[in-house]
C-alpha positions as CSV (number, residue, x, y, z in Angstrom):
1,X,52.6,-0.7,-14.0
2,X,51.5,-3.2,-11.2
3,X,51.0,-0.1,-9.0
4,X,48.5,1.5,-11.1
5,X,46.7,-2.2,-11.6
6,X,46.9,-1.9,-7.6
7,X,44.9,1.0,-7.5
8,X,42.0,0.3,-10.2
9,X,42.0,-3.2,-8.1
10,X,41.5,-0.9,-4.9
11,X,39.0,1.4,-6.8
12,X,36.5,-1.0,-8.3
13,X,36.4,-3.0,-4.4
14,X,35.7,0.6,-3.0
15,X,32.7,0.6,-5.7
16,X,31.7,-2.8,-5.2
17,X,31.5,-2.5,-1.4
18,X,29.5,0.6,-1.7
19,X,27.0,-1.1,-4.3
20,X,26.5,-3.8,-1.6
21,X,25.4,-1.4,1.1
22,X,23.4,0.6,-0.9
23,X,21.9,-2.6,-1.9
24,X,21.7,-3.9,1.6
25,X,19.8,-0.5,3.0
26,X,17.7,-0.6,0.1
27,X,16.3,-4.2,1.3
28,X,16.0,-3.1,4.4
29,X,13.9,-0.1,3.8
30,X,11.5,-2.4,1.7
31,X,11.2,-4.9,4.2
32,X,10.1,-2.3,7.0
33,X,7.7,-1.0,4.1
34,X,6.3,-4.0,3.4
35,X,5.7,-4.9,7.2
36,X,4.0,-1.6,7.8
37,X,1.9,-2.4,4.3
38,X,0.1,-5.7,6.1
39,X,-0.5,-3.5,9.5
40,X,-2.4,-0.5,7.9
41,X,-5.3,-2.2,5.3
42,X,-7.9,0.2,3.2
43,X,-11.5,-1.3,4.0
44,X,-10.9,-3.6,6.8
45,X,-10.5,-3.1,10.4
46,X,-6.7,-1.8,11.2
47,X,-4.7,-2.4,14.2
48,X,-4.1,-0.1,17.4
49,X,-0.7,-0.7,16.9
50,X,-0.6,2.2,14.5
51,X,-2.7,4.3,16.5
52,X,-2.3,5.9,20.1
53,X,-5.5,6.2,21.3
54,X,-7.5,4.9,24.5
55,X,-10.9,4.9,22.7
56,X,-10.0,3.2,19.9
57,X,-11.6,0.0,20.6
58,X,-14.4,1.4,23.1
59,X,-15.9,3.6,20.4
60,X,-15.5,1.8,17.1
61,X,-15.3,4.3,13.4
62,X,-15.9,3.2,9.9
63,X,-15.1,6.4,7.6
64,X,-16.3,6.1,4.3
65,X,-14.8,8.4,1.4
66,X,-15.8,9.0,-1.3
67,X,-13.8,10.4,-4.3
68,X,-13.7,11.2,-8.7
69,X,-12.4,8.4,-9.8
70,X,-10.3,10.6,-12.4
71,X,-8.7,12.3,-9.7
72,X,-7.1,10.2,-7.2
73,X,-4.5,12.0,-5.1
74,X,-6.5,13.6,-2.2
75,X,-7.3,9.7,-1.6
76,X,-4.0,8.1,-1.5
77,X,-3.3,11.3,0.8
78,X,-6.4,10.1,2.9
79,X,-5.1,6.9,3.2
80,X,-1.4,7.3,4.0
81,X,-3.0,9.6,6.9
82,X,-5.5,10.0,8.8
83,X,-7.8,7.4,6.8
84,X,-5.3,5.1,9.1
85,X,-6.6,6.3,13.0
86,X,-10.2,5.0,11.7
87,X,-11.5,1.1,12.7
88,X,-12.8,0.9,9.3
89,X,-11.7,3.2,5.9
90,X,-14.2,2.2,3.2
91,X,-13.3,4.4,0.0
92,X,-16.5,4.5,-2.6
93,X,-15.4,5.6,-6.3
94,X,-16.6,4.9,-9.8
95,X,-13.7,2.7,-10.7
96,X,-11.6,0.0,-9.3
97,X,-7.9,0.9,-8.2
98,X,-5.4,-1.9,-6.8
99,X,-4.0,0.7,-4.4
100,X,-6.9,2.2,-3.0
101,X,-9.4,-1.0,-3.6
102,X,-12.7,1.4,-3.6
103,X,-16.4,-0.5,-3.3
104,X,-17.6,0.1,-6.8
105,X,-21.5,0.8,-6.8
106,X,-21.7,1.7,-10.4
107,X,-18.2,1.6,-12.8
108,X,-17.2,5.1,-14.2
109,X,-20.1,7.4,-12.3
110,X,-19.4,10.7,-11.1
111,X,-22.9,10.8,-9.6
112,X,-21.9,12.0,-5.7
113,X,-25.6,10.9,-4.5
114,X,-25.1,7.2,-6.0
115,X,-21.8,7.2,-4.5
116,X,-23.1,8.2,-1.0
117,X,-26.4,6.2,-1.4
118,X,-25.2,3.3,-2.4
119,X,-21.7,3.7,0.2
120,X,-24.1,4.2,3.0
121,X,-25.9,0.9,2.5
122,X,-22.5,-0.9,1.7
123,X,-21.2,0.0,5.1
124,X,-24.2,-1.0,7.2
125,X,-24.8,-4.5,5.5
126,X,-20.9,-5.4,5.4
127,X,-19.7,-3.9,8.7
128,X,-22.7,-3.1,10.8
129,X,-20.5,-5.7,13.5
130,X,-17.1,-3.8,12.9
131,X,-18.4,-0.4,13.8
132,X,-20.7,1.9,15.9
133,X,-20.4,4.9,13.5
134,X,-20.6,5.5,10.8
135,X,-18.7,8.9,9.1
136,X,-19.4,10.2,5.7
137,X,-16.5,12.7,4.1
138,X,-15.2,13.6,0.9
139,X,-11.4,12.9,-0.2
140,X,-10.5,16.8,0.2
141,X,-11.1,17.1,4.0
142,X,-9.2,16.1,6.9
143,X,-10.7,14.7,10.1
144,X,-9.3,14.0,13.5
145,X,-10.9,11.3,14.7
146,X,-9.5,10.7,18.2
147,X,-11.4,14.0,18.2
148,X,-14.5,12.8,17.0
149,X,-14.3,9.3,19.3
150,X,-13.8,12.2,22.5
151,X,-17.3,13.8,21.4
152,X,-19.1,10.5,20.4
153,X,-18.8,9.9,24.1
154,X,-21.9,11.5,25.2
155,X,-23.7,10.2,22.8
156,X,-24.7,6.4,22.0
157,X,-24.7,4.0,18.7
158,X,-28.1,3.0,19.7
159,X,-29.7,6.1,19.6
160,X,-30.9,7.1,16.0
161,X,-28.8,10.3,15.7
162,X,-27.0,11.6,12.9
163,X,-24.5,14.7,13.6
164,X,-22.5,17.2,11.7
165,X,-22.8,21.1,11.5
166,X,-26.6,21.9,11.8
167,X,-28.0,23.9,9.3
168,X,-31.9,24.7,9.4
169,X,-34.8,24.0,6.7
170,X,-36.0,27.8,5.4
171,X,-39.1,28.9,7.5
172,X,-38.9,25.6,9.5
173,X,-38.0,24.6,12.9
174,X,-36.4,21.3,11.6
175,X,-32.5,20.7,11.0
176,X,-30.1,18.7,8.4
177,X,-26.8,18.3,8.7
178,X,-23.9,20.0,6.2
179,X,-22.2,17.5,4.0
180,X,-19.5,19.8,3.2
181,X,-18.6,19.8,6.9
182,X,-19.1,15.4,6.9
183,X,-21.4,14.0,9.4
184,X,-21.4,11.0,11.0
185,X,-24.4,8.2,11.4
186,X,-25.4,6.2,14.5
187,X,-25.9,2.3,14.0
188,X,-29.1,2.3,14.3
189,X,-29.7,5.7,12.2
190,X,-27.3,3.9,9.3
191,X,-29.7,0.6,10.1
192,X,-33.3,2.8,9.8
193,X,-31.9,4.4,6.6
194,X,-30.5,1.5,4.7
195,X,-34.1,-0.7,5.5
196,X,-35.7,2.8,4.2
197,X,-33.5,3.4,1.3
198,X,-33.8,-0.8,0.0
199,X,-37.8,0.0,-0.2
200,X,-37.9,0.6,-4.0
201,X,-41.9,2.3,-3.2
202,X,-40.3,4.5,-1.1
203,X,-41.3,8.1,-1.2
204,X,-38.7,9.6,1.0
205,X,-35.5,8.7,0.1
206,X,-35.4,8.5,-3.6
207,X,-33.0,7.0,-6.0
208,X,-32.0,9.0,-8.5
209,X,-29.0,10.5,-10.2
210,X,-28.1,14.5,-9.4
211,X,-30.0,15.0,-5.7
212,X,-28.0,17.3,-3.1
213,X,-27.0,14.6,-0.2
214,X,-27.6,16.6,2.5
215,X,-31.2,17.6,1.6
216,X,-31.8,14.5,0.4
217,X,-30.3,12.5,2.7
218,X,-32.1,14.3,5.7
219,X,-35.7,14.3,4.4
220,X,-35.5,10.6,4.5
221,X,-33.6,10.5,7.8
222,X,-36.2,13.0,9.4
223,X,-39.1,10.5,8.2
224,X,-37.9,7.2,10.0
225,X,-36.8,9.0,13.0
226,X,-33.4,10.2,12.8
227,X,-32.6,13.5,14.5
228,X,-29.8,15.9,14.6
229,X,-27.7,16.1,17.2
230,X,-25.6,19.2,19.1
231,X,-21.5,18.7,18.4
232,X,-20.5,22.2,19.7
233,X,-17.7,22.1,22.6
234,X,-18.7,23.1,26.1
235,X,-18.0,26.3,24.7
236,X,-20.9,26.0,22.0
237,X,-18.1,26.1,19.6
238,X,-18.0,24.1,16.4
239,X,-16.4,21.1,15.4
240,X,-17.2,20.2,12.1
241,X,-15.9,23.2,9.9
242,X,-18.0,24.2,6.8
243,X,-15.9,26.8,5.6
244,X,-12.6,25.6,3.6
245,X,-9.6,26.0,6.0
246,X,-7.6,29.0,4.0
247,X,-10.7,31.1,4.1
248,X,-11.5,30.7,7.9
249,X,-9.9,34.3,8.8
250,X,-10.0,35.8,5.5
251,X,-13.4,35.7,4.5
252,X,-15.1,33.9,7.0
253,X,-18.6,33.7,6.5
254,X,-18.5,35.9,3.7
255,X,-17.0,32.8,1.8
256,X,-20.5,31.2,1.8
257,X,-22.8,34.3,1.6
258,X,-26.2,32.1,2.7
259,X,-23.9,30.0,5.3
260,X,-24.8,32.5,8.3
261,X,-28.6,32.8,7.7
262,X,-28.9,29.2,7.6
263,X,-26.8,27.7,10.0
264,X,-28.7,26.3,13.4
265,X,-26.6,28.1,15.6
266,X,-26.4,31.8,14.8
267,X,-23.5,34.1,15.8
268,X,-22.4,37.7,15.1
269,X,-18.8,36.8,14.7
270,X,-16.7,37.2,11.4
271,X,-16.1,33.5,11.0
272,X,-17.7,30.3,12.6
273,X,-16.6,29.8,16.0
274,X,-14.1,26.7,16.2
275,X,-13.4,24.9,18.9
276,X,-10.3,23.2,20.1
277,X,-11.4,19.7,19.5
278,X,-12.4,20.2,16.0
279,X,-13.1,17.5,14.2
280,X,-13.6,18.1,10.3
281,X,-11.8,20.4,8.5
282,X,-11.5,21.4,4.2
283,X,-8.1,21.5,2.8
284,X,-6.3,21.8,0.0
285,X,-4.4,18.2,-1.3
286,X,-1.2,18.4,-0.9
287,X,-2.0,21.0,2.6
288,X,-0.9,23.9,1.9
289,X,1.4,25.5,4.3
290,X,-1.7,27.7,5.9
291,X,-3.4,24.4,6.6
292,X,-0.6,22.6,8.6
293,X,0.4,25.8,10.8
294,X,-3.6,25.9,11.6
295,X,-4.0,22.1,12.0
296,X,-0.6,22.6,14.4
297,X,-1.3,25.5,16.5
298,X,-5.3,25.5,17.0
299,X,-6.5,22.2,17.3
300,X,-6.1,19.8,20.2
301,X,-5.7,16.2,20.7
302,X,-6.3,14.4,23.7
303,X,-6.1,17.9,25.1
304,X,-2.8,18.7,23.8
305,X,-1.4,20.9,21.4
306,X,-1.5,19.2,17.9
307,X,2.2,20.2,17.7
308,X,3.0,18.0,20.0
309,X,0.8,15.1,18.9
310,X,2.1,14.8,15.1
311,X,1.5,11.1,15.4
312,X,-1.9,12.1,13.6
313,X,-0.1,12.4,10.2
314,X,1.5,9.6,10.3
């Protein structure tokens, strides 16, 4: 009889003692959580401590998303990733969110141009000191931006420039940028628009509800003297990718029958030439696995094989 008490007595420590470590690992694991929560903050300037990359400071990168409010994923995924290798990441939705703590311009629109308008101007009057560009992308896209630092090096946040994949005004000689591809904004093209945009006489960049951004948004660039800029690789290959990633090889520019007529820089090929240092890319939230192998074994960090530079999802 004392024998068999013995062994429950034995049994329930064994329990007990696991309980304990479970317990103990499970503290751990939140501590480590919460320490890497106050490193990596939505909307403010994050730390180089989470991010290996020499131009980090020197070229400085506020990217503002915007997303549905009634759809949320692709943002978290934006901000568990690469929303953290950016100086600044400024989400713009039509509702507030504790976890993603969005600027608000208007509660419960679905109106992309308000969102973008209204984003745009946010960004430049709140962090015009915290950053030198200034990128505009949607929540189901995936940008490298050590990339996009390594390009902006030939150009400077001075100059009013705005960049992206050049398409062309029909029976013009005059170009606009995609904003399916994102582009990104010079300081002083962001500073020329937002003074523009304020003006509520102004006749080129209007205000209302249901205008395409990228028409819109480069009329009034083009009348205070913003230009496009070239951000093809030495090789004059692309970098910001207009055609959704699963589709590159498949369809290629069949996926967007007018895409080849109106793009700035014309090419015979099947698809749109992409470079190794792409920058901008469509995807599918969670990536499918034809995303990842791409992302993986085409594109190129720091000159290396992506493979070998996973830090970027982290």
């Amino acid at each position: 009889m004392v024998s068999h008490r013995r062994g429950f007595h034995v049994f329930y420590l064994c329990i007990i003692v696991l309980l304990l470590v479970a317990l103990y690992w499970k503290t751990l694991a939140q501590l480590k959580a919460n320490r890497v929560g106050r490193i990596a903050k939505s909307g403010s300037i994050a730390t180089q401590s989470i991010v290996a990359d020499p131009l980090y400071d020197k070229i400085r990168v506020l990217c503002l998303v915007t997303y549905k409010y009634w759809y949320t994923d692709a943002a978290r995924y934006v901000k568990r990733t690469w929303g953290k290798h950016c100086n600044v990441l400024l989400l713009v939705s039509g509702q507030a969110d504790l976890e993603l703590e969005p600027y608000v311009p208007l509660v419960n629109t679905t109106d992309n141009w308000t969102l973008v308008r209204q984003g745009l101007i946010y960004a430049f009057e709140y962090y015009q000191n915290d950053a030198d560009w200034f990128l505009k992308i949607d929540d189901w896209s995936f940008v490298a931006v050590e990339n996009l630092r390594y390009m902006l090096q030939k150009f400077s946040a001075s100059e009013p420039i705005y960049l992206g994949y050049e398409l062309k005004y029909p029976g013009t000689n005059l170009s606009f940028n995609y904003w399916k591809s994102g582009y990104v904004l010079s300081r002083e093209a962001l500073r020329r628009y937002t003074v523009e945009a304020k003006k509520s006489d102004s006749k080129h960049c209007m205000k209302m509800q249901g205008f395409t951004e990228d028409l819109e948004l480069g009329r009034c660039l083009m009348n205070v003297g913003v230009v496009t800029g070239d951000t093809r690789d030495e090789l004059g290959h692309e970098t910001f990718i207009p055609i959704v990633t699963s589709e590159l090889f498949i369809k290629g520019y069949d996926y967007i029958p007018w895409l080849r007529n109106m793009s700035w820089h014309s090419t015979d090929l099947h698809t749109v030439p992409i470079s190794r240092r792409a920058i901008t890319f469509h995807v599918s939230y969670p990536p499918r696995i034809f995303d990842l192998y791409y992302f993986m074994y085409h594109v190129r960090i720091f000159g290396k094989p992506l493979r070998n530079s996973m830090e970027l999802l982290s």
